[in-house]
C-alpha positions in Angstrom: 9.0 -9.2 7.2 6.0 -8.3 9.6 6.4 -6.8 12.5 3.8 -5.4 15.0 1.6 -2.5 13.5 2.3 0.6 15.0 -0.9 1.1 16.8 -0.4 4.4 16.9 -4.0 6.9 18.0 -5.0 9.7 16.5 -2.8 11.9 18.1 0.6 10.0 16.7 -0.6 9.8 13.5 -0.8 13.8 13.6 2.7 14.1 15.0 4.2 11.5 12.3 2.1 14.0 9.5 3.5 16.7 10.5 6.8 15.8 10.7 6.7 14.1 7.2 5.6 17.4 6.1 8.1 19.4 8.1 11.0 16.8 6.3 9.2 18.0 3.0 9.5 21.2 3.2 13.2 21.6 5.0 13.6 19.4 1.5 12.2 22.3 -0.6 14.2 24.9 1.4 17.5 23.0 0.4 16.8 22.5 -3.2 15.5 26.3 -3.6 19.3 27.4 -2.2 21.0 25.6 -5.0 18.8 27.0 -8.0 19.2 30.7 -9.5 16.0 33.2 -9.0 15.8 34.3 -12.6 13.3 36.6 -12.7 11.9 35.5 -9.0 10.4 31.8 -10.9 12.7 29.2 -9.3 9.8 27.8 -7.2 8.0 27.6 -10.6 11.0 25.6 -12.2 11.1 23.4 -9.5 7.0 22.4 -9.5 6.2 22.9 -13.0 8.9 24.0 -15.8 12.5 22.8 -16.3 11.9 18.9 -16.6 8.7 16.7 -18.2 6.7 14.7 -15.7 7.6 11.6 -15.4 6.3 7.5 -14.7 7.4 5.6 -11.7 7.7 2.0 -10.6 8.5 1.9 -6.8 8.6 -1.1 -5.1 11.2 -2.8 -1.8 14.4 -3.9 -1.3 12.8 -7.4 -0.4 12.1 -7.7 -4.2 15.2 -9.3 -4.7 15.9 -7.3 -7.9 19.8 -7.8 -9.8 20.7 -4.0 -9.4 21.7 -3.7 -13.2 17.8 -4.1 -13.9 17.2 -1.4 -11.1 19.0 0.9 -13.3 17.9 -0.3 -16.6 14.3 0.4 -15.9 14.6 3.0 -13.4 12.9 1.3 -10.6 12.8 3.2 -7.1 13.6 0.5 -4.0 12.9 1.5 -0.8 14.9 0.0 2.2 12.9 -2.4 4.4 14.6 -2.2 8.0 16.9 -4.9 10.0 17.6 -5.0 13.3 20.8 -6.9 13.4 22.6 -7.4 17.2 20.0 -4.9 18.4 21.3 -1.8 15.7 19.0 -0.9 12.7 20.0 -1.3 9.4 18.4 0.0 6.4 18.7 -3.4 3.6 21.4 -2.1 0.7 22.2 1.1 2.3 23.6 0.3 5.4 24.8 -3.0 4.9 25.2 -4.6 1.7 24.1 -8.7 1.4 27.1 -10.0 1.0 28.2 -7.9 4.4 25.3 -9.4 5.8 25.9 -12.9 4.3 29.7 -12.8 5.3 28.6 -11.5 8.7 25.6 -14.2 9.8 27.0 -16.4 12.0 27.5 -13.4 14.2 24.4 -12.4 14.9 22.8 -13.8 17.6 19.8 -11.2 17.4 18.0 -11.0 13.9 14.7 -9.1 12.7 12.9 -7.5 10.0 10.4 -4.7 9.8 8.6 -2.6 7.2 9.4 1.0 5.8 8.3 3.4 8.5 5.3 5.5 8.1 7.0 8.8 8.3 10.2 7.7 6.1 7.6 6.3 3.6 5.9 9.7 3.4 8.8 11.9 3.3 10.0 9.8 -0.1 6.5 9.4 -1.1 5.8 13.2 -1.2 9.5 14.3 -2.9 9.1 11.1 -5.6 5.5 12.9 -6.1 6.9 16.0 -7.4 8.2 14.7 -10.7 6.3 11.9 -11.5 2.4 12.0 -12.9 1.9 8.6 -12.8 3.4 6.1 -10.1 2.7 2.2 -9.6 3.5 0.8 -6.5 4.1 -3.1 -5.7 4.6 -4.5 -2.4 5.7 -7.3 -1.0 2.4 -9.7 0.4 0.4 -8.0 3.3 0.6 -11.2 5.4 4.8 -10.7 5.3 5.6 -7.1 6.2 3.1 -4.1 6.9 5.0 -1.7 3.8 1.8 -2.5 1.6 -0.5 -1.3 4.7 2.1 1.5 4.8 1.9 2.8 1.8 -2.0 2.4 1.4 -2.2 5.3 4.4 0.6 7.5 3.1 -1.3 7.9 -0.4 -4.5 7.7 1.6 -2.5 11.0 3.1 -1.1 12.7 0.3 -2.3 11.0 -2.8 -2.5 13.5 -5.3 -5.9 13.9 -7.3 -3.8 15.1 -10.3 -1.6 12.3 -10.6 -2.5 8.3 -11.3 -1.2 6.2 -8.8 -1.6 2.8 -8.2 -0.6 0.4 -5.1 -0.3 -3.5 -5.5 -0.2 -5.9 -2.8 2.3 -8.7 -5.1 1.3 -11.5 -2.6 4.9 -12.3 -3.3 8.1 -12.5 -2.0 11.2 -11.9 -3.3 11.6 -12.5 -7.2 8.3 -13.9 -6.9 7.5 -9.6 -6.5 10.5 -8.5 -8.5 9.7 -10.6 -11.6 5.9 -8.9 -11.3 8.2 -5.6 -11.0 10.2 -6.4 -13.4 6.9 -6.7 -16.3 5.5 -4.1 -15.3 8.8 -1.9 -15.7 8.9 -3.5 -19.0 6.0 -2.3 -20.5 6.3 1.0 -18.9 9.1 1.2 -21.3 7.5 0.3 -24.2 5.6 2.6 -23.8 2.1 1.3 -22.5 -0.5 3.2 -21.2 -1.2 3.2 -17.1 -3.7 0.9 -17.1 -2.1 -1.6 -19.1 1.3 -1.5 -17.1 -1.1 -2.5 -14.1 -2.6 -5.2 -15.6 0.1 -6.8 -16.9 1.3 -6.6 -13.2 -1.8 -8.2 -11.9 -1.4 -10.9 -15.0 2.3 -11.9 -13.9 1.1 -11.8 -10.1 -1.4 -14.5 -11.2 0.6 -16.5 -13.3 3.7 -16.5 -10.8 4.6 -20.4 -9.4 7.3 -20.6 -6.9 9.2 -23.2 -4.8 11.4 -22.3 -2.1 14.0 -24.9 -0.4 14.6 -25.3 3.4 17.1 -27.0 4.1 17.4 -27.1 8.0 14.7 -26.4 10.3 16.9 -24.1 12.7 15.6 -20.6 11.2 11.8 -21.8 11.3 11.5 -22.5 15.1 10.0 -19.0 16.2 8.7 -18.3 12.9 5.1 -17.5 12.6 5.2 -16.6 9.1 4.7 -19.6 7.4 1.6 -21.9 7.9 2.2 -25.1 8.9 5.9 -24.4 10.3 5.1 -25.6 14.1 3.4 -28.9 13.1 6.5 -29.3 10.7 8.9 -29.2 14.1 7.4 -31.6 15.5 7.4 -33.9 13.1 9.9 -36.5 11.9 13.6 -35.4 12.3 15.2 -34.8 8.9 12.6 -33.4 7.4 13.3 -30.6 4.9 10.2 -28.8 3.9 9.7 -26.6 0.6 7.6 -24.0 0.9 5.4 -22.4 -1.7 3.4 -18.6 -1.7 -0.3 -19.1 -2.1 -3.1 -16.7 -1.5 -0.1 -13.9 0.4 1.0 -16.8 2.7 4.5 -18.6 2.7 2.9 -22.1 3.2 4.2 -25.7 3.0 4.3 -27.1 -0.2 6.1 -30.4 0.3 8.1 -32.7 3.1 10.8 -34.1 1.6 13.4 -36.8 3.7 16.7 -37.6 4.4 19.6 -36.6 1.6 18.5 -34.2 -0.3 21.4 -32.7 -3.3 18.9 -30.5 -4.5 15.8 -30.1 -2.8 13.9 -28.5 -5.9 15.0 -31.2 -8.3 13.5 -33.5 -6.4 10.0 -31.4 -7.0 10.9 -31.5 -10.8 7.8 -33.4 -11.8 5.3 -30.9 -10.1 7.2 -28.3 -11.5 6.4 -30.1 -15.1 2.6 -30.1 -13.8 2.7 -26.4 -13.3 4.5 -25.6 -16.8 2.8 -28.3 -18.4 5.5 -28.0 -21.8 5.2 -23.9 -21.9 7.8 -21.3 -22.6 8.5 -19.8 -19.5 10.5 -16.9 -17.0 12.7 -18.0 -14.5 14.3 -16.9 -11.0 16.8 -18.3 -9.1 17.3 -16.9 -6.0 19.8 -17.9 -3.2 20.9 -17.1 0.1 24.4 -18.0 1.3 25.2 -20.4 -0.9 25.7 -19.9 -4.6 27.2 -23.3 -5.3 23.3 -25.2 -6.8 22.8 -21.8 -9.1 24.6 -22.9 -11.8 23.1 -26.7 -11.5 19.4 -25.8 -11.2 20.0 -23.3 -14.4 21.5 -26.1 -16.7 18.6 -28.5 -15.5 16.1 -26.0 -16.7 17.3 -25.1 -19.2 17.4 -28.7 -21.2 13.9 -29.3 -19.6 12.1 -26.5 -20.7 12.3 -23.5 -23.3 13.5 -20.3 -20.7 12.7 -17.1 -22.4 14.6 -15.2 -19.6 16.3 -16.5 -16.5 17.4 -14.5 -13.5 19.8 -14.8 -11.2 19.6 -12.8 -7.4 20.1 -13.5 -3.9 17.4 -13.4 -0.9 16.9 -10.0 1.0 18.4 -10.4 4.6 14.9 -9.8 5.5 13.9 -13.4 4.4 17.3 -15.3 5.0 16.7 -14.2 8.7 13.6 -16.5 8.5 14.3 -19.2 6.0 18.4 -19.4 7.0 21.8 -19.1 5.0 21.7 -22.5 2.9 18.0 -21.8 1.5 17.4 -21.2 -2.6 14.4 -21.2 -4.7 12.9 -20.3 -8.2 10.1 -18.4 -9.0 8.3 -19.0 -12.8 6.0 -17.8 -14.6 4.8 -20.0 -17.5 3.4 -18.4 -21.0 0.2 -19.0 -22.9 
């Protein structure tokens, strides 16, 4: 989730190029030790013999995405960073989600940021060496500054000679891996570059999503959803669902009092939005797994599911929506 820009001048910028590059080649120096000189062409097996370019999807670890279909479709996730009791954590390498879920009610300091400039570059510039053609999809601009990130690390060291391709999702979680996740698909079947990116920018269009909030605690010094401060001063046991439209995690809906499940009681927008199509589902939670297996049954006896996933919130939006929020992402077909 967004933090402050870096705001760094000319001069920083140099320093943070430089030492991407230094990391690059100290990089090179370690993988030219491990491979034979045959006939003095090791460099040349590295850059251009020895294994076939390649294509790419990378995306971040705030995609949400079930790790078997990371492998499957050989998607690369890059660690957004947390900053948990004041030490930084990189999400999924340092600290798994359920350490982080076990763990939550012991920190009393949370926060998010984006991919830093120089660690973006470093696996930007080693990922460029064996793959010609690279699509890259973010999560929305107006959550975390990785999109922004990435835009000046290929406006950097883009690569003439290769195709790449960055994406802001305008998403959030599933909401961004299910866009992933069609893309990567059609990457493996094969389809051209400019077809995988369309039917990115098709999913990104077609996504609906509707995210529960259950308690208000999470949201009092948020400034990352519109409409959140009006929403505290409002009526007490309100429970808002929130929505991503135009990049921005708004307020869909108020809803009072008891709530079992806060996005069956939305069911009959949710039948304005699929209006009787086939669609692809996500159900995401945070802490608790216990309305997973209720909202999937529900679906599917209300509408025809042509896939359903299943995945858990990124610490990076737990920290903002809390522990007991869930949500489902959809996309509905023509």
């Amino acid at each position: 989730m967004k933090q402050g820009s870096h705001g760094c001048d000319e001069a920083y910028a140099v320093l943070l190029k430089k030492k991407v590059q230094d990391g690059l080649a100290a990089f090179f120096d370690k993988l030219l030790n491990c491979v034979p000189d045959f006939l003095g062409c090791r460099w040349v097996l590295i850059m251009n013999g020895g294994a076939k370019m390649e294509r790419l999807i990378i995306t971040d670890s705030t995609a949400d995405i079930p790790d078997e279909l990371v492998n499957r479709y050989g998607i690369k996730v890059m660690p957004v960073n947390l900053v948990l009791n004041g030490k930084n954590y990189r999400d999924g390498l340092d600290i798994s989600r359920t350490d982080f879920y076990d763990t939550f009610d012991t920190f009393a300091q949370m926060a998010s940021g984006p991919i830093s400039y120089e660690d973006y570059g470093l696996e930007f510039l080693q990922l460029s060496q064996r793959y010609h053609e690279i699509i890259i999809i973010h999560c929305s601009r107006h959550l975390s500054e990785t999109y922004n990130t990435a835009i000046k690390v290929i406006q950097e060291f883009g690569d003439s000679g290769r195709k790449i391709e960055v994406m802001d999702s305008g998403q959030c979680s599933m909401g961004l891996g299910m866009i992933v996740l069609a893309a990567a698909e059609a990457m493996q079947e094969g389809m051209s570059f400019e077809r995988v990116v369309a039917v990115a920018d098709r999913t990104r269009k077609k996504m609906h999503s509707y995210m529960a909030i259950p308690t208000l605690k999470y949201l009092k010094k948020n400034k990352k959803i519109g409409g959140a401060k009006a929403l505290l001063g409002s009526a007490m046991g309100v429970k808002p669902v929130l929505e991503m439209s135009q990049g921005k995690m708004v307020i869909k809906s108020k809803l009072f009092g008891e709530q079992k499940n806060m996005i069956l009681a939305m069911m009959e927008s949710i039948k304005e939005d699929i209006r009787g199509r086939p669609i692809t589902l996500s159900i995401i939670y945070a802490g608790n797994q216990s309305l997973v297996e209720n909202l999937k049954a529900v679906f599917q006896s209300s509408f025809e599911c042509k896939k359903i996933y299943v995945a858990r919130f990124s610490p990076s939006i737990a920290i903002n929506t809390g522990p007991e929020s869930y949500a489902v992402f959809f996309t509905a077909h023509d």
